[in-house]
C-alpha positions as CSV (number, residue, x, y, z in Angstrom):
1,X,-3.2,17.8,-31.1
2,X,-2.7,16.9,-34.3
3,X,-3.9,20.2,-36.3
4,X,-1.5,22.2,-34.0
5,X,1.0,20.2,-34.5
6,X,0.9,21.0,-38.2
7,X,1.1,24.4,-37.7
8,X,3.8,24.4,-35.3
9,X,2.5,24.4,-32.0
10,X,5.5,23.2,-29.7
11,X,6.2,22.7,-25.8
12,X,7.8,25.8,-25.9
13,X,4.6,28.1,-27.4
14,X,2.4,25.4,-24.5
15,X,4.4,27.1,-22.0
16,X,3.9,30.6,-23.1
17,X,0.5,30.0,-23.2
18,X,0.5,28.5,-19.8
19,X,2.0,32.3,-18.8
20,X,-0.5,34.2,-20.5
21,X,-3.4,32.3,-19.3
22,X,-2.2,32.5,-15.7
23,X,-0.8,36.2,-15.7
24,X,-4.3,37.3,-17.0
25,X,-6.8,34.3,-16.8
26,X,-10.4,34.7,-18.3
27,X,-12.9,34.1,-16.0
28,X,-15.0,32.0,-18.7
29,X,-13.3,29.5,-21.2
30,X,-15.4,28.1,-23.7
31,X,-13.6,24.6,-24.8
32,X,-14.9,23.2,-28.0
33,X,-14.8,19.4,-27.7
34,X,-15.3,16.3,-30.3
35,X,-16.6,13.3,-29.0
36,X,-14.7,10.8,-31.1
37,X,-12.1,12.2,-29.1
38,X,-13.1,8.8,-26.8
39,X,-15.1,7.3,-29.3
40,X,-13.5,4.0,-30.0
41,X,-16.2,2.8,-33.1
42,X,-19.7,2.2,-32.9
43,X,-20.2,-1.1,-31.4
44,X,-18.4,0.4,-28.1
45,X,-20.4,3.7,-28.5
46,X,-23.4,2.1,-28.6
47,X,-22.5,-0.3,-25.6
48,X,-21.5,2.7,-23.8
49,X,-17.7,1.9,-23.9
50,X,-15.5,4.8,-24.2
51,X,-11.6,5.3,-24.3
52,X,-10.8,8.8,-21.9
53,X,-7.5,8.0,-21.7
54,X,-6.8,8.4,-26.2
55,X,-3.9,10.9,-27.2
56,X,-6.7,13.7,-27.9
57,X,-8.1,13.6,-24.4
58,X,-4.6,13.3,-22.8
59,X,-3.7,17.0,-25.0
60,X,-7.6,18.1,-24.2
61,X,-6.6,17.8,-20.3
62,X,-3.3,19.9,-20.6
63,X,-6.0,22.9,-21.2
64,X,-8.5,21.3,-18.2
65,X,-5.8,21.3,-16.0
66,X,-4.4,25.1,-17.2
67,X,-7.7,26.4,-16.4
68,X,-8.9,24.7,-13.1
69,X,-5.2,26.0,-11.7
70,X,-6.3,29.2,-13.3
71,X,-9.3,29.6,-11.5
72,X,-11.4,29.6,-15.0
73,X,-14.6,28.6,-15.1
74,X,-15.6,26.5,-18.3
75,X,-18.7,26.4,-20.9
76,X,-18.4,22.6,-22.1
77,X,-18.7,23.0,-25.5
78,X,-20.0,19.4,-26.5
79,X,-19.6,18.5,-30.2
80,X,-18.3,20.7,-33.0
81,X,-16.3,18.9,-35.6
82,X,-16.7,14.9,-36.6
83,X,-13.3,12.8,-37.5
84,X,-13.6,11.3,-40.9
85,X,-13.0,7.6,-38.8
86,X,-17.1,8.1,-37.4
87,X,-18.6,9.6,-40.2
88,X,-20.5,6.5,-41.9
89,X,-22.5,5.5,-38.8
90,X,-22.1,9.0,-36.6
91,X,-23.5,11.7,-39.2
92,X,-26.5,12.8,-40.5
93,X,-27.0,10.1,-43.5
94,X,-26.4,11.9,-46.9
95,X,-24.8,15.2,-45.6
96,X,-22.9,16.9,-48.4
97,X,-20.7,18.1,-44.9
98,X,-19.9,15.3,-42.5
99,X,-17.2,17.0,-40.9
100,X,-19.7,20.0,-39.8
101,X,-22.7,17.0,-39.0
102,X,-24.8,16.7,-35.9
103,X,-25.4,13.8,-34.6
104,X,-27.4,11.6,-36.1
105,X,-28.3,9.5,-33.5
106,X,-29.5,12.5,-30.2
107,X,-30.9,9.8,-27.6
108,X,-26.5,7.9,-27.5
109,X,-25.3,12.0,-27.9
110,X,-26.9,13.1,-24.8
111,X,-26.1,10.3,-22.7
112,X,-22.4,10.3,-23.7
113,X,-22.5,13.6,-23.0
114,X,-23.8,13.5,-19.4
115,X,-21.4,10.0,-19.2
116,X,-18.3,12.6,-20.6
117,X,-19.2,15.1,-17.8
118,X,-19.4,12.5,-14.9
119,X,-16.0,11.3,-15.7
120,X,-14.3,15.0,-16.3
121,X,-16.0,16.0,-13.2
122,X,-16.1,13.7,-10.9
123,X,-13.8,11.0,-11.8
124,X,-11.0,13.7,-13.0
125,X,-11.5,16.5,-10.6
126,X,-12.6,19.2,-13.3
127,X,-14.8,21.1,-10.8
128,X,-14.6,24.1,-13.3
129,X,-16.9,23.0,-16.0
130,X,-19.8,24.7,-14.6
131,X,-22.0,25.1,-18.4
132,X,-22.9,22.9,-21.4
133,X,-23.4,24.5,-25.0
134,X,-23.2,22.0,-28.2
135,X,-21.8,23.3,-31.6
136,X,-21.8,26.3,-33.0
137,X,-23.7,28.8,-34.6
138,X,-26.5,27.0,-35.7
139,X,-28.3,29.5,-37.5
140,X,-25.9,29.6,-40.1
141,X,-27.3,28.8,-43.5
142,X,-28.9,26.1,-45.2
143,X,-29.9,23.1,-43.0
144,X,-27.1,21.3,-44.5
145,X,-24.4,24.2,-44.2
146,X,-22.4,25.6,-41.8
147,X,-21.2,24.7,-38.3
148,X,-24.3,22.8,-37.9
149,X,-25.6,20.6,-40.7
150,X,-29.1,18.6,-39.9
151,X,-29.7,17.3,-43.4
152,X,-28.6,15.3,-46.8
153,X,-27.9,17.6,-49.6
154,X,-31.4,20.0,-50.4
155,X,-31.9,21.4,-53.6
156,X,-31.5,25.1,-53.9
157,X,-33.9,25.7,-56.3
158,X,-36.7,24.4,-54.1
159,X,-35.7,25.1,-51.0
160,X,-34.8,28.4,-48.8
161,X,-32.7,28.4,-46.0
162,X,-34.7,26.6,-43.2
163,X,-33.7,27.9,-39.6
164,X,-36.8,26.1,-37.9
165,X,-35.4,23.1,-39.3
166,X,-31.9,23.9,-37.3
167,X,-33.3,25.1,-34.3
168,X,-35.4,22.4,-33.6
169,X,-32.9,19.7,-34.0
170,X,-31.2,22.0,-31.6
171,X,-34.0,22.4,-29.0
172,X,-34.3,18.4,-29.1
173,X,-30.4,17.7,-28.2
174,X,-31.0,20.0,-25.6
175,X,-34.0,18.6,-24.1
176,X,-32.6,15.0,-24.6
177,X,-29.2,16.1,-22.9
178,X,-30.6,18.0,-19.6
179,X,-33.1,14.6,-19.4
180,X,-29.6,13.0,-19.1
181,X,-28.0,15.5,-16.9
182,X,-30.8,14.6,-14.4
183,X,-30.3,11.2,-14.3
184,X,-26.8,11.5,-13.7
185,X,-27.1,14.1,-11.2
186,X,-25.7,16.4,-12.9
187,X,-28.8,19.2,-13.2
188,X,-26.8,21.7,-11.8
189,X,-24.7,22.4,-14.7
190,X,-25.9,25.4,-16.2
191,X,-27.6,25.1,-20.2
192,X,-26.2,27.8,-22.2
193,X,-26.2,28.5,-25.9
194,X,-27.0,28.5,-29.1
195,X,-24.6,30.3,-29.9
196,X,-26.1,32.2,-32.9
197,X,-24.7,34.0,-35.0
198,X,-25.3,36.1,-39.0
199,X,-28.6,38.5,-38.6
200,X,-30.0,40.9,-36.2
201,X,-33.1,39.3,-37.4
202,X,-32.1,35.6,-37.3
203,X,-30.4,36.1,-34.1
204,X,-34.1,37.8,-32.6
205,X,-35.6,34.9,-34.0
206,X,-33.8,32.4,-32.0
207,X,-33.9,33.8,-28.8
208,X,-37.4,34.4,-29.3
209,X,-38.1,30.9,-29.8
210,X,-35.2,29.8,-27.1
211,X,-37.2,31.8,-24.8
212,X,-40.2,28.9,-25.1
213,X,-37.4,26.7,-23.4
214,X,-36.3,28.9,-20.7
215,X,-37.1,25.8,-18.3
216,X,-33.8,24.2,-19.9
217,X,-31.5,27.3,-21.2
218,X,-30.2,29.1,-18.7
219,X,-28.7,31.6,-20.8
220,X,-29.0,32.6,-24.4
221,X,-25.4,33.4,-26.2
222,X,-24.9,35.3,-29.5
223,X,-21.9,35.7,-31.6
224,X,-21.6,39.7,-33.5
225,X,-19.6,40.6,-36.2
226,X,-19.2,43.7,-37.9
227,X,-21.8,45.3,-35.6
228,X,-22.1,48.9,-36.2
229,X,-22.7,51.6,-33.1
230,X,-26.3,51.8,-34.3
């Protein structure tokens, strides 16, 4: 795609990493993915028109198909960064980040993303996608910073950095999104996430409160940095 592009990706470094991928290939991929890759504008989103067949998801398939011929399972990562194209009507109204925004609008979110998985699946042959995770690292800072903003801009001096506020908005998309999975028959695809990250103590906090949930997440996922032996 286009940011590659820029920094020089080229059929030539494509085909090398076809060779690494297949001479040792993971046995989990997770695949961030940006649903205005096949978002047209709003009126079609909200009709429930979508474009698979855009420049993005034509380069998003070179990996698809890399990985099902690898034998690599993959954790659908549904939803990380927003094109600037979406962000009046898409984002969170008033975030001081719309390019890091959830979606504003969860109830049209988790039905395209069941509608997304039916068509990769079943209408494209991507067997492989076998879990579902959305964003990433959610815990991280202020509910309108980081990977995962929920809110307009909050004043500092009043506020602290509200986690409950993050996870919640997070537990709902996730509820909302297995409801859809159901409908569309698609239950068997495994919940995973949040993907937390910062804290020993913000990551404990999370699972603690994912663990309310564990009717819906199959599996919890962290992210560590800097983690001493101790």
């Amino acid at each position: 795609m286009r940011p590659g592009l820029i920094h020089g990706m080229n059929d030539a470094l494509w085909e090398e990493e076809c060779r690494r991928v297949k001479l040792s290939p993971p046995a989990v991929a997770r695949i961030w993915f940006q649903p205005d890759w096949f978002i047209i504008d709003k009126e079609t989103y909200y009709n429930h028109e979508y474009n698979f067949d855009s420049p993005e998801m034509q380069s998003f398939y070179k990996y698809m198909d890399l990985y099902l011929e690898s034998g690599t399972e993959v954790e659908f990562n549904y939803g990380w960064k927003v094109a600037e194209r979406i962000w009046d009507w898409y984002c969170i109204e008033g975030t001081p980040n719309p390019r890091s925004s959830a979606p504003r609008d969860l109830d049209e979110f988790a039905y395209s993303c069941a509608a997304t998985l039916k068509e990769l699946i079943e209408n494209r042959g991507y067997t492989n996608i076998k879990y579902l995770t959305f964003y990433n690292e959610p815990n991280w800072g202020y509910a309108d910073e980081g990977d995962f903003v929920v809110s307009s801009r909050i004043d500092r001096s009043v506020h602290k950095p509200n986690e409950e506020q993050k996870l919640n908005y997070w537990i709902d998309m996730l509820k909302k999104a297995k409801a859809e999975l159901v409908k569309a028959n698609l239950d068997y695809i495994k919940m995973w996430g949040p993907e937390t990250s910062c804290s020993d103590a913000s990551k404990i906090y999370w699972a603690k409160e994912f663990a309310k949930v564990d009717d819906i997440l199959d599996v919890h996922t962290t992210h560590r940095y800097n983690l001493s032996f101790d």
